[in-house]
C-alpha positions in Angstrom: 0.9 13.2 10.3 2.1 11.4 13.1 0.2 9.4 16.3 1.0 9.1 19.7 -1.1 6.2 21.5 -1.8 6.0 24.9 -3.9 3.2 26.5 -3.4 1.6 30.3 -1.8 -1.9 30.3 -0.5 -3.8 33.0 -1.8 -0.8 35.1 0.4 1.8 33.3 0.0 4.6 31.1 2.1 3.4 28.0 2.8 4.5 24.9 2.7 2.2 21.3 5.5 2.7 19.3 7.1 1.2 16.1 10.6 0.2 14.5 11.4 2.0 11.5 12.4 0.0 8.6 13.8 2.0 6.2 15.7 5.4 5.5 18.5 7.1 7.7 16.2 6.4 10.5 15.9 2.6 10.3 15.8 0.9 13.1 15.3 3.5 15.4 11.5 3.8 17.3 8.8 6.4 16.8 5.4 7.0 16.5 3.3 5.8 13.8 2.9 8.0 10.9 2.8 8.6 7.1 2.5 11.5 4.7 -1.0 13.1 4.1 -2.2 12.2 0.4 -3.5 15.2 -2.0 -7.1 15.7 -1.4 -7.7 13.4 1.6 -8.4 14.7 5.7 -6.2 15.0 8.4 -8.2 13.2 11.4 -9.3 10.5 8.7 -6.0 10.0 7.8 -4.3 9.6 11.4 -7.5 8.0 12.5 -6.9 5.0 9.5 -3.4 5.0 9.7 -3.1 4.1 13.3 -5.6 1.4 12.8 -4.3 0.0 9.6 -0.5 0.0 10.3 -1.1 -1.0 14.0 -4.1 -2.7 14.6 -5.2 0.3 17.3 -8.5 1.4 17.4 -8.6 4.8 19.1 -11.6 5.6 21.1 -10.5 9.2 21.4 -7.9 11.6 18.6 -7.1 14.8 18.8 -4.7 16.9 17.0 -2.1 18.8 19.1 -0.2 20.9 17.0 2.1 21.7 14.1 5.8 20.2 14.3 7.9 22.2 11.8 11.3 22.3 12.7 13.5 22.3 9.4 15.9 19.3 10.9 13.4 17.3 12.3 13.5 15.2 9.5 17.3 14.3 8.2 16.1 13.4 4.7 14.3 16.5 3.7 11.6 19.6 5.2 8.7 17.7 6.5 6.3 19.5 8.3 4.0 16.8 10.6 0.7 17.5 12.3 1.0 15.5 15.7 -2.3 14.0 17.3 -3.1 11.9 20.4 -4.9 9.3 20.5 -6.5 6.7 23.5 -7.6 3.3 23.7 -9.6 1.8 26.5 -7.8 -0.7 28.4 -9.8 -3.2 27.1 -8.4 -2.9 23.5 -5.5 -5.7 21.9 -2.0 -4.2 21.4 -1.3 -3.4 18.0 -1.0 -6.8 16.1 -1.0 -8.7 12.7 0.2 -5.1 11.0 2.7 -6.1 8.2 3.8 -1.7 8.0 4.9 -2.3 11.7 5.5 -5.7 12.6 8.0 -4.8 15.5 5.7 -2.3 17.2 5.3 -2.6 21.2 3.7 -0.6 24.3 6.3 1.4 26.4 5.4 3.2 29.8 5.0 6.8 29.0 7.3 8.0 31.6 10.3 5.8 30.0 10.3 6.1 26.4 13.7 4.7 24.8 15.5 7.3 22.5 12.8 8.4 19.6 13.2 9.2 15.9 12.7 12.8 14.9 11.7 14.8 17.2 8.8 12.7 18.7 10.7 12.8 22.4 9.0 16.4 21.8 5.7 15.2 20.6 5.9 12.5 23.5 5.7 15.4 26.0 3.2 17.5 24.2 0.9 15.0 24.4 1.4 14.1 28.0 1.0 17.3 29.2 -2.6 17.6 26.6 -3.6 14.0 28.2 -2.9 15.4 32.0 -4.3 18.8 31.2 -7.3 17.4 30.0 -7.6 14.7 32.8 -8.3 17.6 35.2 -10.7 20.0 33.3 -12.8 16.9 31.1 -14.1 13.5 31.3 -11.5 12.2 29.0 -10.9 9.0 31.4 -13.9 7.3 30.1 -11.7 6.5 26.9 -8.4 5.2 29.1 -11.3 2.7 30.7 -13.4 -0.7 29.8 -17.5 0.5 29.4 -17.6 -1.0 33.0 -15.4 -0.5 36.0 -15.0 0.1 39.5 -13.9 3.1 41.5 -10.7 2.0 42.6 -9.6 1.5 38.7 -11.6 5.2 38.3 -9.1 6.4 41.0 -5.7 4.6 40.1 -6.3 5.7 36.5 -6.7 9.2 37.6 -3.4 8.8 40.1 -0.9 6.9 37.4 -1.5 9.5 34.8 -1.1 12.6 36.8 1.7 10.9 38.7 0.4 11.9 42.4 -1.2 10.9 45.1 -4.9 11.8 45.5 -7.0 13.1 48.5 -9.1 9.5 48.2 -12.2 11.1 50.1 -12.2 14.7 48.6 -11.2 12.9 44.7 -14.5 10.6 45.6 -16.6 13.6 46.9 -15.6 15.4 43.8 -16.3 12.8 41.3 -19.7 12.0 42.4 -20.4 15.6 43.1 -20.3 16.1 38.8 -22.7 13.4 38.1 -19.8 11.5 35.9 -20.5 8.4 36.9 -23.5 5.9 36.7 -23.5 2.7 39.0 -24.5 -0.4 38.0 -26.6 -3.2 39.3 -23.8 -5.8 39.3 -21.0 -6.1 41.2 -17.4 -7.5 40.6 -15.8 -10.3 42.5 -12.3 -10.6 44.2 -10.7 -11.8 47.0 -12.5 -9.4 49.7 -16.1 -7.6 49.1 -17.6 -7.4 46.0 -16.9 -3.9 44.0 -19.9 -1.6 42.6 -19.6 -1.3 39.1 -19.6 1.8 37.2 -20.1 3.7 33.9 -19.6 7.3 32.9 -23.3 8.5 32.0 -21.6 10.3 29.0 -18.8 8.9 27.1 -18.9 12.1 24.5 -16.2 14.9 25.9 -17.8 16.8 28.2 -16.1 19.7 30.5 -16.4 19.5 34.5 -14.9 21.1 37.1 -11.6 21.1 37.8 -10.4 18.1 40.0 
């Protein structure tokens, strides 16, 4: 099984990835992965192994689909199950992981060369995350618990990697019932922000955006 992690940082949708170490693939990057053990489950193994080896915890994994090209692997047959997985922007990089020491975030839309063929399982899951973006309330686990519209919006606009209609994407959003406000308010340099939560954080369908 293999993971591909998205989170915003830095304002960008990036992607974790990790240096091999070893085999006819060493030191070239990928996603972070392992073979399934006899006896134990797929999302439970992705799941742990993307915490353990990274220091990731996903707030969201899903599995995309079956990768079984004979050469994808130069060594021998392997067949992978790919999954995505998110992290809310307020989660720590991967870090303190002695499987992956070298691991670092990369913006999505400018992955160096990958091992096998995860430039392909890059993609899938790009197109799942956008695809999903439109049709679900998937951003709630791309953002903190807490947040303001503007982060709402720019979230929406860096992953889909368009401009938005500002006052038909607000009339929309609202129009669901996504969102919750708050009683507090956050600080800048001009007018305070209202504060936000989505009033469910479990995946939920809307209407397309």
């Amino acid at each position: 099984m293999d993971v591909v992690p998205f989170a915003i940082r830095d304002r960008r949708l990036k992607c974790y990835l990790v240096e091999l170490r070893v085999g006819a693939t060493a030191g070239k990057w990928a996603f972070p992965g392992r073979l399934i053990r006899v006896g134990e489950m797929l999302d439970e193994a992705a799941r742990g192994e993307l915490e353990l080896s990274t220091g990731i915890r996903a707030t969201y994994l899903e599995q995309l689909r079956t990768f079984g090209d004979p050469t994808r692997d130069p060594q021998a047959h392997v067949v992978s199950v790919g999954y995505l997985a998110l992290s809310g922007s307020s989660m720590g990089p991967g870090c303190g992981a002695q499987k992956y020491p070298g691991g670092q975030w990369f913006e999505a839309a400018a992955l160096p060369p990958l091992a096998y063929d995860h430039g392909l399982m890059a993609a899938c899951a790009l197109e799942r995350l956008k695809a999903k973006l439109e049709y679900t309330n998937i951003a709630c686990n791309l953002l903190p618990e807490t947040f303001t519209f503007a982060e709402l919006e720019e979230l929406y606009a860096t992953v889909l990697e368009r401009d938005l209609d500002r006052r038909n994407f607000r009339r929309r959003i609202f129009a669901m019932s996504l969102l919750r406000r708050l009683p507090q308010t956050r600080r800048g340099q001009g007018r305070p922000a209202a504060l936000y939560e989505f009033a469910r954080r479990d995946l939920q369908a809307i209407e397309m955006l």
